[in-house]
N, C-alpha and C positions, 0 to 999 in steps of 0.2 A: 504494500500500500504506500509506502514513503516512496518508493522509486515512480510511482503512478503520480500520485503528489508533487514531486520534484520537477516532472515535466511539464507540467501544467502549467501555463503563463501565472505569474500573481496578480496582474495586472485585473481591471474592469472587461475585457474583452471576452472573457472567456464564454465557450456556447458549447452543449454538447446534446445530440439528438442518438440515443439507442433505438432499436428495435422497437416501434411497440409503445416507445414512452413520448412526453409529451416533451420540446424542447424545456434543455436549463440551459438558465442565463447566467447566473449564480454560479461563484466558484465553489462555496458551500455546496449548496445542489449537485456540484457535480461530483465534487468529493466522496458526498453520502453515497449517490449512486454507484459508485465504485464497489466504496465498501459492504455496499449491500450486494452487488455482483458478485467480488471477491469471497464474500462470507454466506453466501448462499449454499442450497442442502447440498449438493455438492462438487465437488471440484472439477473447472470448466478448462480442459486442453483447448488454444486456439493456434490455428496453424493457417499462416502465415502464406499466398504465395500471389506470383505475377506484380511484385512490389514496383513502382515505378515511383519517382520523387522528381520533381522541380522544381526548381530556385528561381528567383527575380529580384536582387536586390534583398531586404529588409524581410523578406515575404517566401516563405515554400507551400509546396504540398504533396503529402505522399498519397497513392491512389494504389490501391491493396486488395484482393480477394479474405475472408476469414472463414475458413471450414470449423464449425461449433458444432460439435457430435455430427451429427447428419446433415445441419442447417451451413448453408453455404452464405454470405456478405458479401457484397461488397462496398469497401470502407475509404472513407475521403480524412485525412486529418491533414488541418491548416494549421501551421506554424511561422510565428515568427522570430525575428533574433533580437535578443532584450539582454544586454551585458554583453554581448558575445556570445550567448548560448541559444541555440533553436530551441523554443518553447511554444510549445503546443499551445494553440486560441482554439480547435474547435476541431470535435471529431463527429462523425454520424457515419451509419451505419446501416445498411436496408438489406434483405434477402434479394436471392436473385434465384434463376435454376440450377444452375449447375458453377462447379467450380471449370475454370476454362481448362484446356489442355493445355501440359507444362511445356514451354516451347523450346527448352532446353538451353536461353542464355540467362546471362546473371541479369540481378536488379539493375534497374534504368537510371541514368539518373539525366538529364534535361538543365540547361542552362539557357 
């Protein structure tokens, strides 16, 4: 939970839309949310692939598939650079059909 925490802008900006939930605006809000994810009946492997990122300046965003048990995402998370460090402003997340086929190169990344 501290390393979920950590990335998280501290700033006013932050917004996070799950599955299912109603947008938070609220850095509180979206903290809870975690932890009630995190602490939920039980333990959620997420895996990870077709990751792509791109940068602009002050401003990224990585574009991501998430396979959750059976349930397939795909996930947008916005960040920006606050000290020198990329800090997450805003992630959301929606089902889709299927996870894509792995195309066999590495993550992307876009400038």
């Amino acid at each position: 939970m501290a390393a979920m925490l950590d990335v998280w802008t501290a700033g006013p900006l932050a917004s996070c839309t799950h599955p299912g939930w109603p947008p938070l605006t609220d850095r509180d809000e979206i903290a809870e949310s975690w932890r009630r994810i995190f602490e939920g009946q039980s333990a959620i492997a997420v895996a990870i692939a077709g990751a792509m990122a791109f940068a602009h300046g002050e401003c990224g965003y990585v574009l991501c598939y998430e396979r959750i048990g059976d349930s397939v995402m795909a996930a947008t998370n916005i960040f920006r650079r606050e000290g020198g460090r990329w800090r997450l402003v805003h992630h959301q997340a929606g089902p889709v059909a299927q996870m894509p086929e792995p195309r066999g190169d590495s993550p992307r990344r876009v400038h």
